[in-house]
TORKOLFI-591859 format. One record per residue (C-alpha): residue in three letters; chain; x, y, z. Coordinates in steps of 0.001 Angstrom, whole numbers. Example, Ala and Ser with C-alpha at 12.3 -4.5 7.8 and 13.67 -1.06 7.14 Angstrom:
REM TORKOLFI-591859
[site ala, A, [12300, -4500, 7800]]
[site ser, A, [13670, -1060, 7140]]
This chain:
REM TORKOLFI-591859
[site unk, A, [-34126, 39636, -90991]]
[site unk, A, [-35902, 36375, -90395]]
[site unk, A, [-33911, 33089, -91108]]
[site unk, A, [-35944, 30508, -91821]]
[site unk, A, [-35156, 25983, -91267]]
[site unk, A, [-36489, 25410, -94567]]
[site unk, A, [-39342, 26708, -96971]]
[site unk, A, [-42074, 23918, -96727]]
[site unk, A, [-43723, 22563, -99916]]
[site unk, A, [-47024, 23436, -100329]]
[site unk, A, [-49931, 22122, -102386]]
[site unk, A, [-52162, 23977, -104718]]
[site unk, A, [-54326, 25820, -102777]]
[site unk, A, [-57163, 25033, -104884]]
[site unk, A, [-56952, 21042, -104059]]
[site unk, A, [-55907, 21939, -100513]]
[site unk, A, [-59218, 23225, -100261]]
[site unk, A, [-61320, 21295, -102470]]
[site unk, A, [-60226, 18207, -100016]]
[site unk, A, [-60832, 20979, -96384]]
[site unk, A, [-64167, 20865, -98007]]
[site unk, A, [-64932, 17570, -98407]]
[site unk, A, [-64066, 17220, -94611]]
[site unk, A, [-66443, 19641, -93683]]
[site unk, A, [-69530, 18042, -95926]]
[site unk, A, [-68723, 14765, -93901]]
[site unk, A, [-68215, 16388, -90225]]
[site unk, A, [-65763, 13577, -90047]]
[site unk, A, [-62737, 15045, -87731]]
[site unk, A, [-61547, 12585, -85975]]
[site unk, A, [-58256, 10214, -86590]]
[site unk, A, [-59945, 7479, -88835]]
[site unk, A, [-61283, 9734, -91394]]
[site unk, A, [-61451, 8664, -95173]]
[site unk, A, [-58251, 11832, -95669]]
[site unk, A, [-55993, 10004, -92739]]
[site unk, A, [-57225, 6234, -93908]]
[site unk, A, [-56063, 7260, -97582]]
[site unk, A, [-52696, 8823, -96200]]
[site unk, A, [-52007, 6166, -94120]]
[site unk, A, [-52232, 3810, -96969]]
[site unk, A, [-50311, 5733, -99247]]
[site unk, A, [-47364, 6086, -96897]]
[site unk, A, [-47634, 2409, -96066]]
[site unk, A, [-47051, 1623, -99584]]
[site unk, A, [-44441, 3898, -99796]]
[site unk, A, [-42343, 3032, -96713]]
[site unk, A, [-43467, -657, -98015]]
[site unk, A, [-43965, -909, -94081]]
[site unk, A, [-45983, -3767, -92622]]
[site unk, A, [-47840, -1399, -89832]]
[site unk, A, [-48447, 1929, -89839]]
[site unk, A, [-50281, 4732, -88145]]
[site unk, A, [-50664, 8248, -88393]]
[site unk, A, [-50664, 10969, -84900]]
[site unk, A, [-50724, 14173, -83724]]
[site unk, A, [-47325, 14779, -84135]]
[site unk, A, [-43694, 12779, -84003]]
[site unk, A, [-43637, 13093, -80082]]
[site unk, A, [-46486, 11559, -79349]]
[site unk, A, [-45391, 8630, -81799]]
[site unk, A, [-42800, 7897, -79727]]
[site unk, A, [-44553, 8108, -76564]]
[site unk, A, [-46819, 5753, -77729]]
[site unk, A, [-43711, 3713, -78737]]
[site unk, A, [-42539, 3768, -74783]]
[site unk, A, [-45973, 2948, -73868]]
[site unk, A, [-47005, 507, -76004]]
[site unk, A, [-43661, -1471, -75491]]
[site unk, A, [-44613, -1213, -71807]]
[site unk, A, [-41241, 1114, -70479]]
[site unk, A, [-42062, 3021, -67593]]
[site unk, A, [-39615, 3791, -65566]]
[site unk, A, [-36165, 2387, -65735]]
[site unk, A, [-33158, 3997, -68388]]
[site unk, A, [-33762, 4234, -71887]]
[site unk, A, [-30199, 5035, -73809]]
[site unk, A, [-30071, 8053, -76252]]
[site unk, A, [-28797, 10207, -77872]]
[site unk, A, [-28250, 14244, -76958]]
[site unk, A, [-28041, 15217, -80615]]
[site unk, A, [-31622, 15506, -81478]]
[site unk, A, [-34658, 17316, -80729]]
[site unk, A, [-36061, 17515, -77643]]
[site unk, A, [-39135, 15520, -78248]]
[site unk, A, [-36519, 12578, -78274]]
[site unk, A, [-35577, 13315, -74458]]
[site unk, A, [-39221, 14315, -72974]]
[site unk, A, [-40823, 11234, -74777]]
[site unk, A, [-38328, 9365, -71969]]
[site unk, A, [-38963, 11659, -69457]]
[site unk, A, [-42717, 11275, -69775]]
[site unk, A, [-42762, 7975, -69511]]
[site unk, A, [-41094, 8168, -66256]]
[site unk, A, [-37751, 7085, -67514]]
[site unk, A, [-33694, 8075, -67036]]
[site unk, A, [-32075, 9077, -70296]]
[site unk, A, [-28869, 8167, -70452]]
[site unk, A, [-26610, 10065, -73271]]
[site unk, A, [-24224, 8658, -75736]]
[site unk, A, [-22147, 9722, -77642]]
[site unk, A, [-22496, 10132, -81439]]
[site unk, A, [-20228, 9041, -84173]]
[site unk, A, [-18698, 11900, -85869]]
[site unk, A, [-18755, 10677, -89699]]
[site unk, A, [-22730, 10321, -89470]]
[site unk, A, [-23777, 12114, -85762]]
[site unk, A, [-26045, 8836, -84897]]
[site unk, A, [-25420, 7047, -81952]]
[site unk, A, [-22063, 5207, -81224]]
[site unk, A, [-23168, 1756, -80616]]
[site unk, A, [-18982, 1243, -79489]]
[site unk, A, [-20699, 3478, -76110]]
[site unk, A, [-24070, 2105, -75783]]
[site unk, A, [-22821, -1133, -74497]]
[site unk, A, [-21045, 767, -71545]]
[site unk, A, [-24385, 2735, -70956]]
[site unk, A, [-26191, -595, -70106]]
[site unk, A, [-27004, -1161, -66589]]
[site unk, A, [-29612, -3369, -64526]]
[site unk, A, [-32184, 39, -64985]]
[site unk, A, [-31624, -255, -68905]]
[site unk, A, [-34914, -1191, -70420]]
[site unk, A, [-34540, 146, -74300]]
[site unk, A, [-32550, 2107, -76517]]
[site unk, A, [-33470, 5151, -78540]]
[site unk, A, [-31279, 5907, -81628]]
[site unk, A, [-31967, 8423, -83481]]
[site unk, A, [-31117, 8649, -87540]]
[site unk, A, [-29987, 11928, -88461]]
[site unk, A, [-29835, 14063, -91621]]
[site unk, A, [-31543, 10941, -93490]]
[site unk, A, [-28154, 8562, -92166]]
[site unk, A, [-28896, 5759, -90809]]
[site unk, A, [-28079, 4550, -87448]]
[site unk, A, [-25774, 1522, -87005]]
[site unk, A, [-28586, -659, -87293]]
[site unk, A, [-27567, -4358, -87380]]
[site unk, A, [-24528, -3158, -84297]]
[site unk, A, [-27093, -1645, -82087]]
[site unk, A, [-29926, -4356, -82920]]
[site unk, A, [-27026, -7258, -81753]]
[site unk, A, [-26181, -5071, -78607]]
[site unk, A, [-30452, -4853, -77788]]
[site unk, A, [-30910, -8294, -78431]]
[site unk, A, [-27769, -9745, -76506]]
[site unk, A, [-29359, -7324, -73658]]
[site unk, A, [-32621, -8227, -74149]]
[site unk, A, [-33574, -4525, -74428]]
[site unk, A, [-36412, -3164, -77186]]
[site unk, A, [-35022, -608, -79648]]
[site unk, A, [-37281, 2570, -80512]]
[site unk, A, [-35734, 4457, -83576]]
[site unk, A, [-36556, 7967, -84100]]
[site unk, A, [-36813, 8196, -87844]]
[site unk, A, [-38262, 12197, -87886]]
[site unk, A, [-34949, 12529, -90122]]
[site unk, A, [-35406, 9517, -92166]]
[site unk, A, [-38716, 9975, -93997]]
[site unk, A, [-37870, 7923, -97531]]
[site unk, A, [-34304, 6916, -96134]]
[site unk, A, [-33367, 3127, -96757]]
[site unk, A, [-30978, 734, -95579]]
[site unk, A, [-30330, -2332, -97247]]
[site unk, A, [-33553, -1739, -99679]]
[site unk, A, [-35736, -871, -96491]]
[site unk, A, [-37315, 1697, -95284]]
[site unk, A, [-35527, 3114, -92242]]
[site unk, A, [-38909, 3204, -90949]]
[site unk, A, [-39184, -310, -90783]]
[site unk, A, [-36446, -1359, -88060]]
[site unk, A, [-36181, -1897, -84321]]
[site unk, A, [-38987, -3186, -82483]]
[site unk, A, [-40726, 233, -83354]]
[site unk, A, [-39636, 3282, -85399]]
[site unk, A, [-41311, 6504, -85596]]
[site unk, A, [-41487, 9813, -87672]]
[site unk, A, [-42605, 13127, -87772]]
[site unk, A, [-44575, 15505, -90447]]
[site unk, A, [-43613, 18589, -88804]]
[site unk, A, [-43666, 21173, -91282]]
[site unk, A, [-39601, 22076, -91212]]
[site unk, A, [-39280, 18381, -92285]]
[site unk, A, [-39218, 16905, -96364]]
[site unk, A, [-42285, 15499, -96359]]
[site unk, A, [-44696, 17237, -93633]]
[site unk, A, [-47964, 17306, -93039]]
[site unk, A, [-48035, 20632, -91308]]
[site unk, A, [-47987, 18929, -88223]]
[site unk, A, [-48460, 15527, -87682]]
[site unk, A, [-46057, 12071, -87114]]
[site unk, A, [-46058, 8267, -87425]]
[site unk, A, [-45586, 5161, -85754]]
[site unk, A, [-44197, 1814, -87210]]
């Protein structure tokens, strides 16, 4: 007996297709089609994000994040309770992930262990919010900036999570998400960057 993550939500197969055909009467397939523009937008709006763009898929948003922030090589602190994508984003950029800890009442990083992590190799940290909970946001934002370190949050959890009337989406230097079909809002496949 198969056990499945979750059962995605699909839409009406009828509009589902009326829209696969409107892509094919264009022969427009590449990222900046009028289908991604208008998603894009809406999810902007939504997130009420300042910046946002859609990709392949929520590891490859965050190794764009790496790259884009310019870490290659050095240590990048995270977290071991997450997905993999989390710990070969790092990897790919040529980086040392260093584990911490995660706080038991929310399973997000401990930002009491990430100052303890820091060393001369340290170049960002990558929290990760989990379940929809938010990171300690404004702890491990003091501990970046006293460190002068950039802060990449993996928000594949957080899609429509807030803190403090903000999207959870809209914090560190960059945050990221995924539309992977197991999670609440997907895409099929597919992810973000902020």
């Amino acid at each position: 007996m198969a056990i499945y993550v979750t059962k995605p939500a699909l839409p009406n197969i009828d509009s589902f297709l009326l829209r696969v055909r409107k892509i094919f009467e264009r022969e427009v397939l590449t990222n900046q089609g009028p289908e991604v523009l208008e998603l894009e937008g809406k999810i902007k709006n939504y997130l009420g994000v300042d910046h946002f763009h859609y990709v392949t898929n929520g590891t490859i948003a965050l190794q764009l994040a790496l790259e884009g922030l310019g870490i290659r090589g050095g240590e990048v602190i995270t977290t071991p309770f997450s997905y993999v994508a989390t710990t070969s984003a790092i990897l790919w950029q040529r980086c040392k992930p260093v584990f911490v800890d995660i706080e038991i009442n929310n399973f997000t990083l401990d930002p009491e262990k990430i100052q303890e992590a820091i060393t001369p190799e340290t170049k960002a940290i990558m929290p990760v919010h989990v379940f929809g909970y938010a990171c300690e946001i404004e702890k491990i934002n003091k501990i970046a900036k006293e460190n002068n370190l950039k802060v990449i949050y993996d928000a594949a959890h957080a899609f429509g999570s807030s803190y403090k009337h903000n999207s959870l989406a809209s914090f560190g230097d960059v945050s990221t998400l995924s539309f992977h079909a197991t999670k609440l809002f997907h895409t099929i496949e597919g992810g973000a960057i902020e």
